[in-house]
DSSP file (Angstrom, degrees, kcal/mol; ACC not computed):
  #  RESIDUE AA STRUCTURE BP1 BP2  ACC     N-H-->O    O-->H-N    N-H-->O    O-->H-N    TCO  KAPPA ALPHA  PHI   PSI    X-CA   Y-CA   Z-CA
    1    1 A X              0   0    0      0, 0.0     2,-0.1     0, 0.0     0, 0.0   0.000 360.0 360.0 360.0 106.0 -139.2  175.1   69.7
    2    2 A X    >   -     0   0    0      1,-0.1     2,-1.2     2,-0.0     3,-1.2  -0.428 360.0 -85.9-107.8-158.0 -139.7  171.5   68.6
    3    3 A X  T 3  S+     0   0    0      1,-0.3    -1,-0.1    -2,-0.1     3,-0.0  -0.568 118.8  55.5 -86.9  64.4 -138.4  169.5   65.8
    4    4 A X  T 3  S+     0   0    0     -2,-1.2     2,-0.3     0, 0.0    -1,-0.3   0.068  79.0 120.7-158.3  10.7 -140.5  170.2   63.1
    5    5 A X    X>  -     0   0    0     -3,-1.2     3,-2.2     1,-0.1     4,-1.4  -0.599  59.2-143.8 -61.1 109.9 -139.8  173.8   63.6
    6    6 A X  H 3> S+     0   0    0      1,-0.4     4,-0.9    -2,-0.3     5,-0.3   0.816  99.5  58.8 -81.8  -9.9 -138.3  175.4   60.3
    7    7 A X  H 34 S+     0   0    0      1,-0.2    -1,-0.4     2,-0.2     5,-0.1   0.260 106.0  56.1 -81.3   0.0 -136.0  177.7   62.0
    8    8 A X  H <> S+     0   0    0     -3,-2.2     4,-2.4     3,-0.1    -2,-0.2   0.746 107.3  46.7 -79.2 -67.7 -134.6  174.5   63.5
    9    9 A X  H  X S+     0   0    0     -4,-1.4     4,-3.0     1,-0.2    -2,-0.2   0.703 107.5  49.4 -49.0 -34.6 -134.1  173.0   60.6
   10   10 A X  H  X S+     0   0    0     -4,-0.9     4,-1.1     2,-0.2    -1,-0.2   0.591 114.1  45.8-106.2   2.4 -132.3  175.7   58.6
   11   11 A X  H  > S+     0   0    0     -5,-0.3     4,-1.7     2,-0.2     5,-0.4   0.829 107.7  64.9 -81.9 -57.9 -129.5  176.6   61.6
   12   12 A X  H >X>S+     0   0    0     -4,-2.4     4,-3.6     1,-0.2     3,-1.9   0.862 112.1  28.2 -28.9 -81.0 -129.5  172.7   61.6
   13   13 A X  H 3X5S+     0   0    0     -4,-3.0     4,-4.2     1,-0.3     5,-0.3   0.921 114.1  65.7 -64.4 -45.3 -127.9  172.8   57.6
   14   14 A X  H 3X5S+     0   0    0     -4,-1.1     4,-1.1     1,-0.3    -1,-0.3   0.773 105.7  42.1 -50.3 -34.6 -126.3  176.0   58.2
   15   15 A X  H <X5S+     0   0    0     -3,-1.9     4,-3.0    -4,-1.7    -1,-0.3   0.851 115.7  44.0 -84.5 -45.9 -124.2  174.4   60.6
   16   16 A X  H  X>S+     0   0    0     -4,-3.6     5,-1.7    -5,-0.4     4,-1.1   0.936 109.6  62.9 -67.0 -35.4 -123.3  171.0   58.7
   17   17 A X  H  <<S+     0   0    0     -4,-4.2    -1,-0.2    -5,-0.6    -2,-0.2   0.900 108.6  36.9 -66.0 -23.1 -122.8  173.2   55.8
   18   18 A X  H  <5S+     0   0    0     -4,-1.1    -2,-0.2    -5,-0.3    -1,-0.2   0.905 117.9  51.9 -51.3 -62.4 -119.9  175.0   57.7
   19   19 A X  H  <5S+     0   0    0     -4,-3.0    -3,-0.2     1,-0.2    -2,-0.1   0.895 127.8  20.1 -74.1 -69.0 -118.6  171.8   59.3
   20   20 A X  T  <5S-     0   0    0     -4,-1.1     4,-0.5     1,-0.2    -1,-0.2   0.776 101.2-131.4 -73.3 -48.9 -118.5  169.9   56.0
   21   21 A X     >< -     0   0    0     -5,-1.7     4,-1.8     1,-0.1    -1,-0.2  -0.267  29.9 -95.5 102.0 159.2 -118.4  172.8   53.3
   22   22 A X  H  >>S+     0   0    0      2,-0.2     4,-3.0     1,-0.2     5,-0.5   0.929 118.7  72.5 -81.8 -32.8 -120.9  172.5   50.4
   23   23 A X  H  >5S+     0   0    0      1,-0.3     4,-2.4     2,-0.2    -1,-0.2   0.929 109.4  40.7 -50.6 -38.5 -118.1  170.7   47.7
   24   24 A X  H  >5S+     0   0    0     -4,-0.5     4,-2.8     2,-0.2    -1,-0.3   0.969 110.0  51.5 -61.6 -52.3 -118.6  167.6   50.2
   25   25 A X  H  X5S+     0   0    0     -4,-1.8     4,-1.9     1,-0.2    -2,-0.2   0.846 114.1  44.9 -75.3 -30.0 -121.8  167.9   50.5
   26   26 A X  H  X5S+     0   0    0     -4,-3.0     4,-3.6     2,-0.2     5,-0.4   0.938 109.0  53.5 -30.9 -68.2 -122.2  168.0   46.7
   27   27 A X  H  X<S+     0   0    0     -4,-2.4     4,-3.1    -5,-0.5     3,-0.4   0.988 110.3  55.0 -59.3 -57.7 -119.9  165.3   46.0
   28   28 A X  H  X S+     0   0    0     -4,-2.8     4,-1.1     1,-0.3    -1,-0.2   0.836 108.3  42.2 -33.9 -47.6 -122.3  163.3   48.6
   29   29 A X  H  X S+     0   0    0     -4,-1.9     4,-1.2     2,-0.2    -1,-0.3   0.705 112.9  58.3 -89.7  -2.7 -125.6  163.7   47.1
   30   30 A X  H  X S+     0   0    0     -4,-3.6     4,-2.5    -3,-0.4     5,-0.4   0.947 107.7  41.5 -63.3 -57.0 -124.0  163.0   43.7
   31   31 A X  H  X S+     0   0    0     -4,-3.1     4,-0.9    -5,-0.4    -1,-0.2   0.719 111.9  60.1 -67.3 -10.8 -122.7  159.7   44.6
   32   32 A X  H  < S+     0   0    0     -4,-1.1    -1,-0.3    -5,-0.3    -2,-0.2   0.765 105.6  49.2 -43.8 -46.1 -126.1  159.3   46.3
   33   33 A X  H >X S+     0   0    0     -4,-1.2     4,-1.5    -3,-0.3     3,-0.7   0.944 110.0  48.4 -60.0 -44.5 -127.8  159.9   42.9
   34   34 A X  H 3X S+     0   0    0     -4,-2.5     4,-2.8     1,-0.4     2,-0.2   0.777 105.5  53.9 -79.1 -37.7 -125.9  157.7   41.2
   35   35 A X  H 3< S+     0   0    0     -4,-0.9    -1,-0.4    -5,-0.4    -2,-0.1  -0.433 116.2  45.7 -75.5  47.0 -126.3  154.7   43.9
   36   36 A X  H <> S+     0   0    0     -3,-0.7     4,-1.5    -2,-0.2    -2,-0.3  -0.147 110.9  52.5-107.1 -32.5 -130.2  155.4   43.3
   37   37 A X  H  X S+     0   0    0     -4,-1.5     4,-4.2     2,-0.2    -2,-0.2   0.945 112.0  42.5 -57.4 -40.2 -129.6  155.5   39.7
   38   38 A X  H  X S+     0   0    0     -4,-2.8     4,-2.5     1,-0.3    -1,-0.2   0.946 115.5  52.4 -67.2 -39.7 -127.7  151.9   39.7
   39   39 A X  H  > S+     0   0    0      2,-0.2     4,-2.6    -5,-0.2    -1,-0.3   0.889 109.8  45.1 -66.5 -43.5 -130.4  150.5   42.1
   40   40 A X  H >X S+     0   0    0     -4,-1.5     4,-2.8     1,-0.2     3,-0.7   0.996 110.4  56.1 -80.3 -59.2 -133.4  151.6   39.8
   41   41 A X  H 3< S+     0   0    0     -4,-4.2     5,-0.3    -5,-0.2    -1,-0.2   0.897 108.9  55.9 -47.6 -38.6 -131.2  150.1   36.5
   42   42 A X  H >X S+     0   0    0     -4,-2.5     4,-4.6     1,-0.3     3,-0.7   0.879 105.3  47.8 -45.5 -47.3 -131.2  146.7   38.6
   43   43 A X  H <X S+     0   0    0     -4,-2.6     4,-1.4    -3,-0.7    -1,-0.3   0.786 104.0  51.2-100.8  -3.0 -134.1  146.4   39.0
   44   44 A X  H 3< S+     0   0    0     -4,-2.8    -1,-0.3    -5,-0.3    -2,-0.2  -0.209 112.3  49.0 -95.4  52.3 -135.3  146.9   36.1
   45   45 A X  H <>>S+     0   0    0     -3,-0.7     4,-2.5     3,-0.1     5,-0.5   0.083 106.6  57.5-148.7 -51.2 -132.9  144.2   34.5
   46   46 A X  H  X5S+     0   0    0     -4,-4.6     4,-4.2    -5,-0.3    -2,-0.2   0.944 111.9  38.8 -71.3 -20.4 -133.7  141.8   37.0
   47   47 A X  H  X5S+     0   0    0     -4,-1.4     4,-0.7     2,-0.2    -1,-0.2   0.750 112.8  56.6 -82.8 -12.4 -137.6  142.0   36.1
   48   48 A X  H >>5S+     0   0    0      2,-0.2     4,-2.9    -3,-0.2     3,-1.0   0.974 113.1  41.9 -61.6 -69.5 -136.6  142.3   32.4
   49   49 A X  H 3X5S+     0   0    0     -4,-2.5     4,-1.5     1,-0.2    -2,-0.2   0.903 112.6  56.4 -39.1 -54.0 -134.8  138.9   33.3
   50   50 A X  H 3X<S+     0   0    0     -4,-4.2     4,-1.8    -5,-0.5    -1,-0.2   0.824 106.8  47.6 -18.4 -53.2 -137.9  137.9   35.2
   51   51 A X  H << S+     0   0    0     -3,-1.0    -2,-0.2    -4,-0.7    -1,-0.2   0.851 110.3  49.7 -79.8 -51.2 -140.0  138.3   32.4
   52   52 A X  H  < S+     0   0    0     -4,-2.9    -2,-0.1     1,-0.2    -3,-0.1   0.962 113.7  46.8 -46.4 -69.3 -137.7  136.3   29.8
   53   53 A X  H  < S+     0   0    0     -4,-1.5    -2,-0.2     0, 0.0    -1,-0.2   0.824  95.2  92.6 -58.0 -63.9 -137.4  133.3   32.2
   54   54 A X  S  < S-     0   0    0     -4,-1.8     2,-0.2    -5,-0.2    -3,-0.1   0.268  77.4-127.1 -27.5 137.9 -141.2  133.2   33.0
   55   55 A X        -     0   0    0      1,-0.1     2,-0.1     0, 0.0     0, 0.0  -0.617  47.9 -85.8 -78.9-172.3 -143.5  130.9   30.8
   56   56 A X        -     0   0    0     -2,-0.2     2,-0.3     1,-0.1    -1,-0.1  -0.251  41.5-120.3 -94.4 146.2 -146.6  133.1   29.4
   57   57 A X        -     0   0    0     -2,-0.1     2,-1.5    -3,-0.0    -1,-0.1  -0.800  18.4-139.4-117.7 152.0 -149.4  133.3   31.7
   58   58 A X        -     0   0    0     -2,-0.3     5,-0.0     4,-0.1     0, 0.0  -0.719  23.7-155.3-114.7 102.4 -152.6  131.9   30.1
   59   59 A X    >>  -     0   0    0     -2,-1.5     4,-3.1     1,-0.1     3,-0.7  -0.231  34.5 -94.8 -86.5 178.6 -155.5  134.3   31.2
   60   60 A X  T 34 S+     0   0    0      1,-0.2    -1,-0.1     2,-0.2     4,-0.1   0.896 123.9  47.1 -66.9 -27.7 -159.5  133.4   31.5
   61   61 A X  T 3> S+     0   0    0      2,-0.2     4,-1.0     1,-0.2    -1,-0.2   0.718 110.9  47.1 -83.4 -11.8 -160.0  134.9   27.4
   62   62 A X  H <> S+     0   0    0     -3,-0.7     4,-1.7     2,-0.1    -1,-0.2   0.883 112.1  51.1 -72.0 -49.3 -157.1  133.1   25.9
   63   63 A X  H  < S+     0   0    0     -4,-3.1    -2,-0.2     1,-0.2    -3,-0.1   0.494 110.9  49.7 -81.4   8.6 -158.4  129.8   27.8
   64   64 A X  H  4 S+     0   0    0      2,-0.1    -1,-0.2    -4,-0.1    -2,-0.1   0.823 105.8  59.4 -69.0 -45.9 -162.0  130.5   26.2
   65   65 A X  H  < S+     0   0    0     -4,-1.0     3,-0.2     1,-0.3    -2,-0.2   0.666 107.7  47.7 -54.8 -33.7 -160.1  130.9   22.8
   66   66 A X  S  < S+     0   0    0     -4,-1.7    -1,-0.3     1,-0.2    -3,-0.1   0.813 109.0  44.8 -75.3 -36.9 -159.0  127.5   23.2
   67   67 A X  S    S+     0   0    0     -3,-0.1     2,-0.8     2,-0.1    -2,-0.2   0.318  83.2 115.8-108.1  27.0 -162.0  125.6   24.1
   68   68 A X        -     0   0    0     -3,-0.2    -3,-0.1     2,-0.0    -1,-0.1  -0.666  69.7-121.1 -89.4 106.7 -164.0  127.2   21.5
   69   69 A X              0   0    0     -2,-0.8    -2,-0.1     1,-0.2    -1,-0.0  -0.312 360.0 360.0 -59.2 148.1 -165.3  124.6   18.7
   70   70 A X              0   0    0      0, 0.0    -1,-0.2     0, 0.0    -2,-0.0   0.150 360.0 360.0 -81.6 360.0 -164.2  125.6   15.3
């Protein structure tokens, strides 16, 4: 029987789910979601901010656009 065994696995949660009871274990992956929710809104505020802050990046067809006589 090794660890990757699924009958391992599912005595494995049958047993935490007794010792802790599912209302816990609920209340745990909620406040888990929510700490991955908060994480994902950060960072996407800090690259929003990123982005503001940046100058404009001047790529090789804009700098054609420029040196093109009129």
């Amino acid at each position: 029987m090794g660890v990757s065994s699924i009958w391992h696995w599912v005595i494995v949660l049958v047993i935490v789910a007794m010792v802790f009871g599912t209302k816990k274990l609920r209340n745990v992956g909620e406040d888990l979601g929510a700490a991955v929710r908060g994480f994902r809104e950060g960072m996407k505020t800090a690259e929003e901010k990123e982005r503001e802050s940046a100058p404009p990046l001047i790529t090789a067809k804009d700098d054609e656009e420029e040196t093109k006589p009129s």
